[in-house]
N, C-alpha and C positions, 0 to 999 in steps of 0.2 A: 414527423410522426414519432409519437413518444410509446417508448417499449417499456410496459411493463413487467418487470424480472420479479420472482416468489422468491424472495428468501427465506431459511430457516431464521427461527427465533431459537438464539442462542442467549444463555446468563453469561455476563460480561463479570468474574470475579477478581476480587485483587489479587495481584502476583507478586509473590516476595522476593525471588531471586534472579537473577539470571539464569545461574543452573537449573532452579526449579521451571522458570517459564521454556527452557532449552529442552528438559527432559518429558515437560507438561504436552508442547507441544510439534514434536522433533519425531514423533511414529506419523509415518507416511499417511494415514488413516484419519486422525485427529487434525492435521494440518490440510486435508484435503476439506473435510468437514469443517473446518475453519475459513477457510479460504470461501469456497461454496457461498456460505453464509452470508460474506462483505459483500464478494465480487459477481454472487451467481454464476462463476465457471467452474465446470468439470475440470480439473487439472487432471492429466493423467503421467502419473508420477510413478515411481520407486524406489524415488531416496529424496530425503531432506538432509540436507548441509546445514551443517554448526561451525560458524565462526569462518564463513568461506569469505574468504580473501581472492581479488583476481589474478592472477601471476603478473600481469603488466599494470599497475596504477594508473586510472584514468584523470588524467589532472595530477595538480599540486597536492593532496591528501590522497593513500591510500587506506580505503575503508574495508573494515570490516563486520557482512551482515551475521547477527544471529541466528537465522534463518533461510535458507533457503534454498527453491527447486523451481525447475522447469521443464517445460515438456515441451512439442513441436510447437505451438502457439503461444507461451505464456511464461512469465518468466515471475515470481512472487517471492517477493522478501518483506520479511516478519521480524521486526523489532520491537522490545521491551524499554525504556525509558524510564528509569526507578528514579532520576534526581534532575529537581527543576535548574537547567540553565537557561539563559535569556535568551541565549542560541539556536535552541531546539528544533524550535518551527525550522530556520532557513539550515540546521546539519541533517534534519533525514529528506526535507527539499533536493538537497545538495545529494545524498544518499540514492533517494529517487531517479533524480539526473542522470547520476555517474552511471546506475543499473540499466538503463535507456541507454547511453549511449555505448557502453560497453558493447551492444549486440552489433554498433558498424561492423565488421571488419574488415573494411577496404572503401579506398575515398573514389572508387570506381561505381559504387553503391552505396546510396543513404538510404534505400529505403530501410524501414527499423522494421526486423522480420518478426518479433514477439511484442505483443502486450506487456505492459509492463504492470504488475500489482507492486505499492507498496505499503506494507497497515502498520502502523506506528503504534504499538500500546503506552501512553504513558498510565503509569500505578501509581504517582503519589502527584498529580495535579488535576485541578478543575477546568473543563473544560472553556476556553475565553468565550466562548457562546453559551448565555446558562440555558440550558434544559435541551442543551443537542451535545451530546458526544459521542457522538460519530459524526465528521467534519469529514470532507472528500470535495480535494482538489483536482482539476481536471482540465484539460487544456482543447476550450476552445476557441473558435475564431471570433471577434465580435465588430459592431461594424463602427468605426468611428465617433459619426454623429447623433447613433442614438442607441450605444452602447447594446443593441440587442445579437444573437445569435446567430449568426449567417444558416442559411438554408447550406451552401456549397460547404460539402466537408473536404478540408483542404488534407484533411491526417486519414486514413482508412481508420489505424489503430488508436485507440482512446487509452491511453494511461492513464491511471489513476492512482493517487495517494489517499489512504485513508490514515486521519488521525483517530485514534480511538482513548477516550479518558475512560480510566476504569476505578478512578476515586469516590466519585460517587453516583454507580451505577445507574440507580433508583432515580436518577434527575430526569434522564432520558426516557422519558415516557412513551412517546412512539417516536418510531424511526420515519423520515421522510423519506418512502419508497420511489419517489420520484428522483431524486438527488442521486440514488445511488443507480 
């Protein structure tokens, strides 16, 4: 059964800087309305973090997010991408992961107790799908021989990465409310 979620219609505009998009969108209020909008969840917050680092490095790279908060269910990090490396796709991938699995804390327990959002804004590239930018990757199970979606959900929780290009906004015409 497929669930229809309402989202606000937000203007998606370009962002110059880091400090700007940090300051733009770093009031607890603005990031919740933000958030809302990709993921359809209430976060219930009180602070947003700037430049949160974890105290122990998950892996070989430790990362640092632009953004981000969480609350009893959900855990959202918010990044800006101002310059095309080849890399990008598989370092906020990587980003994504490390946020996911940071919440174990003990190999007595895997289950992953938060949601994980993570929405990538690139500001100066097109999105590799023309006329969708907003792109959301998301992990399900599918079945071998004819590659469709299993009924059994093997995850309770659904993480999600959204890639969002905000070059040239006006391409994205309508958003596909089902995908998200």
């Amino acid at each position: 059964m497929t669930q229809t979620i309402e989202h606000e219609k937000i203007a998606v505009h370009s962002l110059e800087s880091r400090a700007a998009f940090q300051e733009g969108f770093s009031s607890v209020e603005v990031f919740k309305r933000m958030v809302k909008a990709f993921t359809g969840v209430n976060l219930q917050i009180n602070e947003v973090e700037t430049e949160k680092e974890f105290h122990r490095p998950v892996g070989n790279v430790k990362v640092r997010f632009d953004l981000f908060a969480e609350d009893e269910k959900n855990r959202t990090v918010v990044e800006a991408q101002h310059v095309n490396y080849s890399q990008n796709f598989e370092r906020f991938y990587y980003y994504h992961l490390t946020a996911i699995v940071e919440t174990i804390k003990s190999s007595q327990d895997y289950h992953f107790p938060k949601t994980v959002y993570t929405l990538v804004f690139f500001t100066d590239r097109l999105s590799p799908v023309p006329g969708n930018n907003i792109l959301v990757h998301d992990t399900e199970v599918k079945k071998f021989n004819d590659n469709e979606i299993t009924e059994e959900k093997f995850f309770p929780l659904k993480h999600r990465l959204f890639y969002i290009f905000t070059k040239a906004p006006e391409a994205d015409n309508s958003r596909n409310k089902d995908a998200l």
